[in-house]
N, C-alpha and C positions, 0 to 999 in steps of 0.2 A: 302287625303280621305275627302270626304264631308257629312254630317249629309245628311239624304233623306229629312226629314221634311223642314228644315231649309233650305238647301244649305250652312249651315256655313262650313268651311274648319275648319276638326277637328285635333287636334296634339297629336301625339301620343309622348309621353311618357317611360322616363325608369325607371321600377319599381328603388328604389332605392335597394343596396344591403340585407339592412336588408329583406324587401318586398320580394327580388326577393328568398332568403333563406328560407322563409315562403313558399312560393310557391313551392321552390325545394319539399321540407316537404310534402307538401301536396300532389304535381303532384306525390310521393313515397307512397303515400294513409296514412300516419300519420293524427292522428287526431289533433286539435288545443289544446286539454290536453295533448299527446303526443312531440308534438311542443314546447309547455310550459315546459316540465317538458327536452326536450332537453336544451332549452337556457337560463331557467332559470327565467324564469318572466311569468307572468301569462298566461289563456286561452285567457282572455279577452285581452289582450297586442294582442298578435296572431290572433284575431278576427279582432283586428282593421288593423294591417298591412296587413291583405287582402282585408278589406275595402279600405283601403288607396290605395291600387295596382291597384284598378279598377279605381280609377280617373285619376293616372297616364297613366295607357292603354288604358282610351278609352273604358271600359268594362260594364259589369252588373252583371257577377255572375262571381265564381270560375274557372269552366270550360274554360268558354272563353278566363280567363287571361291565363291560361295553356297552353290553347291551339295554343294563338296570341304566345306568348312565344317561344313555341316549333316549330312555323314555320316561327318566325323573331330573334330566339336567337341561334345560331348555339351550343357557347357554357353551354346555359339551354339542350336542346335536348341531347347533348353529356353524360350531366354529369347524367342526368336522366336515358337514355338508358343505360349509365353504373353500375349503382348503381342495377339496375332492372337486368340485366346480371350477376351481381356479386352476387344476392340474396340479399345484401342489403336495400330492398326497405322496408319489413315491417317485421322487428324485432321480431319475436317471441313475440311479445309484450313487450318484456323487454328491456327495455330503463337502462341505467345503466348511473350511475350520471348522469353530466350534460355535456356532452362530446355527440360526434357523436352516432349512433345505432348502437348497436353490432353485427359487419359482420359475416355471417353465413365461419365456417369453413369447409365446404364442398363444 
């Protein structure tokens, strides 16, 4: 892939794991207090590892890294589409400790 302006030859990048679980979070529509109060560390923690995500990808905003993800990450897509089919995706707002989001039982 090459920059338009420049012609420089750009490298894409793998979000790292932490990064790439931020992302899951978020592509699940969680917000970055939400996120925080899953793993245990701040908003602003959370804020920065999507910051951080776009230099590894290649990006500019959220969307984009979602979206690069979801159609060069077979297993991001999967786990997404699954959790979203499961009802999983956004918790009644209730976030319970600091563990996963609590699966809808229906």
């Amino acid at each position: 892939m090459t920059d338009m302006e420049t012609g420089a030859t750009l490298v894409i990048g793998k979000p790292t794991p932490s990064q790439r679980n931020v992302l899951y979070y978020t592509a699940l529509g969680l917000t970055a207090y939400e996120i925080s109060r899953l793993r245990g560390v701040s908003a602003h923690c959370i804020k920065n590892h999507r910051i951080d995500s776009y230099v590894r990808l290649g990006v500019y905003n959220t969307a984009e890294a979602i979206s690069l993800l979801m159609v060069t990450d077979q297993d991001f897509f999967d786990d997404v589409k699954k959790a979203i089919l499961e009802g999983a995706h956004k918790p009644d707002s209730q976030l319970h400790g600091r563990g996963e989001p609590k699966l809808s039982t229906s």
